[in-house]
C-alpha positions as CSV (number, residue, x, y, z in Angstrom):
1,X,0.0,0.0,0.0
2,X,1.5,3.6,-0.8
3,X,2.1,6.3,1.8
4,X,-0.9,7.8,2.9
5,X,0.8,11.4,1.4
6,X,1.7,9.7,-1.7
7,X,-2.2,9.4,-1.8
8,X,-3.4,12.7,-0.8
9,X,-1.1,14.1,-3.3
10,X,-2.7,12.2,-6.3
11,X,-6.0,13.0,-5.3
12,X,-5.2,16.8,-5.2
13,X,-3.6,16.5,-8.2
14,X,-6.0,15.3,-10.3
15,X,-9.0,17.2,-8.1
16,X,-6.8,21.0,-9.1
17,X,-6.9,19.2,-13.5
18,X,-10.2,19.1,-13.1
19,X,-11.1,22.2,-11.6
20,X,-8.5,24.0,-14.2
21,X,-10.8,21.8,-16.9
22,X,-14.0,23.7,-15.6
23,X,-12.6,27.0,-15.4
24,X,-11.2,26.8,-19.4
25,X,-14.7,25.8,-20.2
26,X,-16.2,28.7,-18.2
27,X,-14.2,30.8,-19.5
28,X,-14.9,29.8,-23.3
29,X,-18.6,29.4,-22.8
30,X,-20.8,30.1,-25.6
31,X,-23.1,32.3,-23.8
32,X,-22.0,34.3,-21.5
33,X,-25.3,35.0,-19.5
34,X,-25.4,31.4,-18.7
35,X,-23.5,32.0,-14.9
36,X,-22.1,28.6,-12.9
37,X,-22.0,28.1,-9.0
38,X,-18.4,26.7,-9.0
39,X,-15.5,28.6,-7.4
40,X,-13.2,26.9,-9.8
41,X,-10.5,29.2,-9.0
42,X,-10.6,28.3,-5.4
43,X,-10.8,24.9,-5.9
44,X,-7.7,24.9,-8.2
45,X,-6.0,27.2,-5.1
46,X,-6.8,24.8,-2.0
47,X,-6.1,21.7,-4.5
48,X,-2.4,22.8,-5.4
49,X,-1.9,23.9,-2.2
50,X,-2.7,20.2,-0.8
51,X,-0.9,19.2,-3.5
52,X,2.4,21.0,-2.2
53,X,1.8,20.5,1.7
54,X,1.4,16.6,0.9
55,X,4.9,16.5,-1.6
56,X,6.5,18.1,1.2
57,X,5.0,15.9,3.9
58,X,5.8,13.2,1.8
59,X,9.4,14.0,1.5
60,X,10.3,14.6,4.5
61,X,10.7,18.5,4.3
62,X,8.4,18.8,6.8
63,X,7.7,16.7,9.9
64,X,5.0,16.3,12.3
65,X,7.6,15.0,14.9
């Protein structure tokens, strides 16, 4: 079984792609009165920054000791 930060990373990765992926469509929407409820943005933030905590977690820059 992987490190649980090897884990956490992945997910946040791939959670911050697919936020990016609905803020490019938002952004080249068709018709522009046609508003989402998404903070796509702010997922993408609190995804890469997960992303970064758990690399560093995970390699030992930090430590919880």
């Amino acid at each position: 079984m992987p490190p649980l930060w090897m884990v956490i990373c992945g997910l946040s990765g791939i959670c911050a792609v697919i936020a990016e992926i609905g803020n490019r469509r938002r952004n080249n929407r068709n018709n522009i009165e046609d508003v989402g409820f998404m903070p796509w943005s702010t997922i993408t933030a609190m995804s890469l920054l997960t992303f970064g905590l758990s690399i560093a977690f995970g390699l030992g820059f930090i430590s919880t000791e």
